[in-house]
C-alpha positions as a Markdown table, in Angstrom:
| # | Residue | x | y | z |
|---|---|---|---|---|
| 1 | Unk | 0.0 | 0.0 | 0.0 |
| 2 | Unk | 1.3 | 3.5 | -1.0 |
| 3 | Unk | 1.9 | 6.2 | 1.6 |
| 4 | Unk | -0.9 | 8.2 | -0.1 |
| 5 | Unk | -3.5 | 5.5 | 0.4 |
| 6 | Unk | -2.5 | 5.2 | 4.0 |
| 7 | Unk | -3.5 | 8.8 | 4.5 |
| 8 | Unk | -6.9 | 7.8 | 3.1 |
| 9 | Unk | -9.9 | 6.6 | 4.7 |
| 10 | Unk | -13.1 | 5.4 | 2.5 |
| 11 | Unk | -15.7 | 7.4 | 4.3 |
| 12 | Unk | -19.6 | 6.9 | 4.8 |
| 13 | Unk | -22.4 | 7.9 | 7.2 |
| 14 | Unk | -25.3 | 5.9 | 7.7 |
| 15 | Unk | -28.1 | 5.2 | 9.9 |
| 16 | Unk | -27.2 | 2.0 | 12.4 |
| 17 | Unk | -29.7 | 0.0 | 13.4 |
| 18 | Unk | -30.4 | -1.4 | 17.1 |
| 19 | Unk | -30.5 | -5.5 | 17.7 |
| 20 | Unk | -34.3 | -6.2 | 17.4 |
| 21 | Unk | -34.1 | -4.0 | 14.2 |
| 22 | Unk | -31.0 | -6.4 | 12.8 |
| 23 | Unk | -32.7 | -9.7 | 13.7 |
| 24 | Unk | -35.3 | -8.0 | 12.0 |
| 25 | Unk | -34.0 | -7.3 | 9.0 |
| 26 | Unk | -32.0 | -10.9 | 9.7 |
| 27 | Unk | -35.8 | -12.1 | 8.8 |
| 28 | Unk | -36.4 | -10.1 | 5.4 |
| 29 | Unk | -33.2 | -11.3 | 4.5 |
| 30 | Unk | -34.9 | -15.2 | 3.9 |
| 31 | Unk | -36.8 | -14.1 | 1.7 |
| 32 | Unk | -33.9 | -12.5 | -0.5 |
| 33 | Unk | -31.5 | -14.5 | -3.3 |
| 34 | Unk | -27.8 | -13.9 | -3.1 |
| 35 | Unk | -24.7 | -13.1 | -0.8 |
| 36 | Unk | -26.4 | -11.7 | 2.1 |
| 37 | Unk | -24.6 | -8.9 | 3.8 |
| 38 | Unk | -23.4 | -9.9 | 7.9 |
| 39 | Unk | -25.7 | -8.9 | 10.4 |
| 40 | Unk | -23.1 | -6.6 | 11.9 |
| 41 | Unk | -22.9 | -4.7 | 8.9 |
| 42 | Unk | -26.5 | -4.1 | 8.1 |
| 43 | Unk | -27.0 | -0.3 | 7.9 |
| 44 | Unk | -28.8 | 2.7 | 5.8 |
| 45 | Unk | -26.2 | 5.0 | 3.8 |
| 46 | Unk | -27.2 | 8.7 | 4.4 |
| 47 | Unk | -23.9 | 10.2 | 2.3 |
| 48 | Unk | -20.6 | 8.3 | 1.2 |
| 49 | Unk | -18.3 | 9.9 | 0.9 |
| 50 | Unk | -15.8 | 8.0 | -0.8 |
| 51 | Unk | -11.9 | 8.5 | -0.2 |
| 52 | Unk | -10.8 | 10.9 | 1.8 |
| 53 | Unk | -8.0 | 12.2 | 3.6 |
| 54 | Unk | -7.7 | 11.0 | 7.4 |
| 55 | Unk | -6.4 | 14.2 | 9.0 |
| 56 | Unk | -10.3 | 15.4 | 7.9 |
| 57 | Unk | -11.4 | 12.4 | 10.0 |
| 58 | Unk | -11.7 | 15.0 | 13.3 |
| 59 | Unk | -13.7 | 17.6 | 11.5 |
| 60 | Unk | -15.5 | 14.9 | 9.5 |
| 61 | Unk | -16.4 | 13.3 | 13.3 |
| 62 | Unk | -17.5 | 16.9 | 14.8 |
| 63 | Unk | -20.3 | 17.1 | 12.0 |
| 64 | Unk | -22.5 | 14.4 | 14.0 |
| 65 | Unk | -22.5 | 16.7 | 16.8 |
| 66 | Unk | -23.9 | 19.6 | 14.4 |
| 67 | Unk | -27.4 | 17.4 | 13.7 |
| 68 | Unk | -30.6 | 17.7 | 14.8 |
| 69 | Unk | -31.4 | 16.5 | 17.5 |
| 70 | Unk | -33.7 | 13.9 | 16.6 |
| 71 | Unk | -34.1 | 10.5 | 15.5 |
| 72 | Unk | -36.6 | 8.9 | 12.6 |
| 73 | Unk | -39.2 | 6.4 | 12.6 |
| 74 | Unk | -38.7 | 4.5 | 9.4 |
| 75 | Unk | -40.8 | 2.0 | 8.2 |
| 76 | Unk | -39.5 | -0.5 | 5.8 |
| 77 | Unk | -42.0 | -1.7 | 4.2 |
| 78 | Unk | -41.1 | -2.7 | 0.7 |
| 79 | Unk | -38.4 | -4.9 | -1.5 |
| 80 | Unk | -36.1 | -3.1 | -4.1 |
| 81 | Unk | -33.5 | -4.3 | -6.3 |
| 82 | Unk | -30.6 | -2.7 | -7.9 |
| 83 | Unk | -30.6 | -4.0 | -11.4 |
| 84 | Unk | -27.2 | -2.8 | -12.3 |
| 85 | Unk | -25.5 | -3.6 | -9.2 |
| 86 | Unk | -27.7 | -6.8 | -8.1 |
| 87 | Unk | -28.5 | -5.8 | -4.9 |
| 88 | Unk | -31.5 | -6.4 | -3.1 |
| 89 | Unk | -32.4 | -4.4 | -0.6 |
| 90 | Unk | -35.3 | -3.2 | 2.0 |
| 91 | Unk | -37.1 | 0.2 | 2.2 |
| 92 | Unk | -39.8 | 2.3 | 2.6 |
| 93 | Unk | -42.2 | 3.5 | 0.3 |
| 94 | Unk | -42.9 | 6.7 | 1.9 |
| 95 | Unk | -39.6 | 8.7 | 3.3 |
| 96 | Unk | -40.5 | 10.4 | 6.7 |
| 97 | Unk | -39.9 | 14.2 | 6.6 |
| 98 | Unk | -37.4 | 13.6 | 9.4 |
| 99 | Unk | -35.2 | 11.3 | 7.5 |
| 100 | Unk | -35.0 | 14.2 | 4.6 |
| 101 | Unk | -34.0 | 16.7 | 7.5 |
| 102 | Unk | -31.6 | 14.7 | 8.8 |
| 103 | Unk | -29.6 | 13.8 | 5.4 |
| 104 | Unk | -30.2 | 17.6 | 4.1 |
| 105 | Unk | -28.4 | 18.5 | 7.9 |
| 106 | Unk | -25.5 | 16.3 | 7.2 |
| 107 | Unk | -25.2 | 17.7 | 3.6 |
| 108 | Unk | -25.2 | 20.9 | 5.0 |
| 109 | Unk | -22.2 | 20.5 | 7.1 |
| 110 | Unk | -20.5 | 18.3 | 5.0 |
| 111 | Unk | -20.2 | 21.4 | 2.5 |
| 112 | Unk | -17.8 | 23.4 | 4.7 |
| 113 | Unk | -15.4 | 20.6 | 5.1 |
| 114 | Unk | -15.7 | 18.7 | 1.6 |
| 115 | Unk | -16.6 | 21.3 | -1.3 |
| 116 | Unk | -15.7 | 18.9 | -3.3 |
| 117 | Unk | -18.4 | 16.3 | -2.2 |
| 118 | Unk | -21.0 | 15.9 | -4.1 |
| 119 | Unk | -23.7 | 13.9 | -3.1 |
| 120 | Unk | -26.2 | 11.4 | -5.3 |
| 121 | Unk | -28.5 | 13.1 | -7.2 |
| 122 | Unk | -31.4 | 10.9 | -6.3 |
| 123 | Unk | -31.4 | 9.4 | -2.6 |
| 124 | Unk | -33.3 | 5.9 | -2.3 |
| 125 | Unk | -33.1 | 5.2 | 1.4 |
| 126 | Unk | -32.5 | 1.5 | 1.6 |
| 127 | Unk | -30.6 | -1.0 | 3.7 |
| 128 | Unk | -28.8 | -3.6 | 1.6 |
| 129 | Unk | -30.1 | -7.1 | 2.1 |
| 130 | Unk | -27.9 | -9.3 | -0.7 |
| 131 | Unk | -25.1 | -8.9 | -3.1 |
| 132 | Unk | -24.7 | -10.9 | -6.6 |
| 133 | Unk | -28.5 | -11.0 | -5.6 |
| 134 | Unk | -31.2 | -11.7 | -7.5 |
| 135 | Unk | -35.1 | -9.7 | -8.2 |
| 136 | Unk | -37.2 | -10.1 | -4.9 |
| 137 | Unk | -39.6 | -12.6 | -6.2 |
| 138 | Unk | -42.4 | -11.9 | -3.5 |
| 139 | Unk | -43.7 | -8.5 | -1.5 |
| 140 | Unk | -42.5 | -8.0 | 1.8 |
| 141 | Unk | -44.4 | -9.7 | 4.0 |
| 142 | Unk | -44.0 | -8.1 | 7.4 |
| 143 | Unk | -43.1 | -5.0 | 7.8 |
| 144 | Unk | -40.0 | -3.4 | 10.4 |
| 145 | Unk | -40.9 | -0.5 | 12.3 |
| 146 | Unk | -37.2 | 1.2 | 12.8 |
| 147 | Unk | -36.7 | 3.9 | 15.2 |
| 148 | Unk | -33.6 | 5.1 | 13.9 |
| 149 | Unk | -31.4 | 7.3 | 16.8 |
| 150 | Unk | -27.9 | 5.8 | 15.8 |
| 151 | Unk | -26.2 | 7.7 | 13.0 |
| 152 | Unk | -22.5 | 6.8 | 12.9 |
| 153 | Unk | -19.3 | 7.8 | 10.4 |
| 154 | Unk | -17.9 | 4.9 | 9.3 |
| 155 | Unk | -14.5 | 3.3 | 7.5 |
| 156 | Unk | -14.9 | 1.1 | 4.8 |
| 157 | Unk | -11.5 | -1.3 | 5.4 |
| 158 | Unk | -10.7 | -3.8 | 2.5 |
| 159 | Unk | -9.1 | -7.3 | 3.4 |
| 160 | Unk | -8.6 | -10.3 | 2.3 |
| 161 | Unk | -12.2 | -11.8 | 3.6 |
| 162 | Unk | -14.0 | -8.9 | 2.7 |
| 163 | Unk | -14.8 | -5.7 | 3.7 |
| 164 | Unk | -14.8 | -4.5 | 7.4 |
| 165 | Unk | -16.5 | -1.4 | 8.6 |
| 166 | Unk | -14.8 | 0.4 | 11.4 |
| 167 | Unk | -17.0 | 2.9 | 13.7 |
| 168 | Unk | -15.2 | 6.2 | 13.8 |
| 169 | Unk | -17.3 | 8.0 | 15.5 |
| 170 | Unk | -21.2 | 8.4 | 16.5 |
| 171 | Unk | -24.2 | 10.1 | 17.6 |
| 172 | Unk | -26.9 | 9.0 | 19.3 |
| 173 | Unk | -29.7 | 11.2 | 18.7 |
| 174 | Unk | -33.5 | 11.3 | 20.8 |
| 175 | Unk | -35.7 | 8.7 | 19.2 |
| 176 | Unk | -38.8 | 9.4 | 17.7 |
| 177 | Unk | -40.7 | 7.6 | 20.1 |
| 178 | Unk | -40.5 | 7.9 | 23.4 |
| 179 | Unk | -40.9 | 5.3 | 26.3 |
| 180 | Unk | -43.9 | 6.3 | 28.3 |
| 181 | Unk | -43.1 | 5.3 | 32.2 |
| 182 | Unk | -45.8 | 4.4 | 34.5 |
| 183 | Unk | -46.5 | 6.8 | 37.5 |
| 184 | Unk | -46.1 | 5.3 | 41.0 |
């Protein structure tokens, strides 16, 4: 590895989901054809941010701290597949306004620290189910309330088994529902 790609780091934020959500998603995953991706590294991509240089990595951290302060509820409620890519994937039909807010927040900050980032025209909020995957053949049949109040900035490490994602740094933010506690 050159010096220059040592001073690199292959960047993304996403959305990381609690256990029940993952042996949730662990479920949808059956009814999916392909690689399917480790429950560990199950997750919803708010930017990526590709390659980029690891003295950014505090300022790049510090942006989590700049979000609002609250979480979504996402419900994923429908199949997709990534014809070009084959990747199958779970998501929901309607995005909640919060989700929006949340990514347009990130953007927002992200623009002071990497003008040149330029993020995807069209954002489909998914979590990837399956690589080398085929077409969903059926519709989802039960559906995975999320409530999403774990975004992370992650590391995207090749190796020889695969690819390993490294926290870097994370934010939990107020969930969109709240516990109600009993009065004594």
């Amino acid at each position: 590895m050159s010096s220059v790609a040592k001073q690199q780091a292959r960047l993304y934020y996403a959305l990381w989901p609690d256990e029940p959500t993952v042996r949730e998603l662990e479920g949808a995953q059956m009814d999916v054809v392909g690689r399917k991706v480790k429950a560990d590294q199950l997750h919803l991509t708010l930017a990526f941010l590709g390659n980029q240089p690891t003295g950014k990595l505090p300022a790049l951290a510090a942006v989590l701290a700049q979000l609002p302060p609250q979480g979504s509820m996402i419900e994923l409620d429908r199949y997709g597949y990534f014809k070009q890519q084959q990747i199958a994937w779970i998501g929901p039909s309607e995005v909640p306004l919060s989700l929006l807010d949340l990514r347009r927040a990130l953007l927002m900050g992200l623009s002071t620290i990497t003008p040149r980032f330029k993020a995807e025209a069209r954002f489909v909020p998914h979590v990837t189910l399956a690589r080398d995957a085929e077409a969903p053949a059926q519709q989802l049949v039960k559906r995975i309330r999320w409530s999403a109040s774990r975004i992370v900035l992650v590391q995207s490490i090749p190796t020889r088994q695969g690819v390993i994602y490294s926290l870097v740094a994370e934010r939990l933010l107020d969930c969109a529902v709240t516990p109600v506690v009993p009065a004594s």
